[in-house]
N, C-alpha and C positions, 0 to 999 in steps of 0.2 A: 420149422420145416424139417428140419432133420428128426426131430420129434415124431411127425408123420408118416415117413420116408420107415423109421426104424417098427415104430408100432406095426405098419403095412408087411415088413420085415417077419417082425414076430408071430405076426398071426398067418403069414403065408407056413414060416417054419415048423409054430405048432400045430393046424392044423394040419400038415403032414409028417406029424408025429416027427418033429427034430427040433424039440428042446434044447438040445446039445448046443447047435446052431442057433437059435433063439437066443441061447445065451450069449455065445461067445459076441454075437452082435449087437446085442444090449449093454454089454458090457464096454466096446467099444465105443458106443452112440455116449456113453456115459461119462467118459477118457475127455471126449469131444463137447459135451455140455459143461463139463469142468473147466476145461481151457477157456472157452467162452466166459466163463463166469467170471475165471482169474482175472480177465482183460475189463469186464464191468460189470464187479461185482454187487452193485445196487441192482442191477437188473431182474424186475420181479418175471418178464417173462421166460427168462432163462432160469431162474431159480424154479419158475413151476414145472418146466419142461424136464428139469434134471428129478424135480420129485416124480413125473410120472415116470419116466423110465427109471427109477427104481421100483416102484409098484409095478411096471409090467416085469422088468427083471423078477420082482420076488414069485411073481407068478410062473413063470420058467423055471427057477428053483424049486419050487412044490412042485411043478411036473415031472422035474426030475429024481426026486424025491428029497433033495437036499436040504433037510429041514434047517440045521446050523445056518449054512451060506442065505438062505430063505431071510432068518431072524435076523441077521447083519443088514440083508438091503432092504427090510423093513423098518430098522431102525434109521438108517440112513433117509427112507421117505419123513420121519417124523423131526429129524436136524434138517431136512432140508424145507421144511414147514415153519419152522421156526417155533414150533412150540412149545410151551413152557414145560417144567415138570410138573405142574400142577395138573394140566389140558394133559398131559399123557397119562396120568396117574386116574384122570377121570375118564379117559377115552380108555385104557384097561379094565376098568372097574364094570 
């Protein structure tokens, strides 16, 4: 829910051009999916929800142009996938 609530968030913020704002509320939404997890951490539907809000986060970081901050919460969607270094190294390749 929050997930949706945030998404609905970012795409009001980006499409009028405030990434800035997109961010700082994905980053939030993020703070907030992490607490959640602390509390049950087996939770696959909290784990998936925290990976798309970093995939919509990294896409507010390329809007903003911040390629660095971009590569940090893309790497974060791929620890929070649980993937191996092998599935990563094939998923770059």
């Amino acid at each position: 829910m929050l997930t949706q609530l945030s998404q609905t968030v970012f795409a009001f913020d980006f499409r009028n051009r405030q990434p800035a704002d997109a961010r700082q509320r994905l980053e939030q939404a993020i703070r907030f999916e992490r607490r959640a997890l602390s509390i049950t951490p087996d939770s696959k539907p909290y784990r998936g929800e925290l990976c798309k809000q970093h995939k919509t986060l990294t896409r507010a970081l390329l809007g903003l142009g911040d390629r660095h901050a971009a590569d940090r919460a893309s790497e974060e969607v791929l620890r929070c996938t649980g993937a191996s270094d092998q599935e990563r190294y094939e998923t770059a390749g």
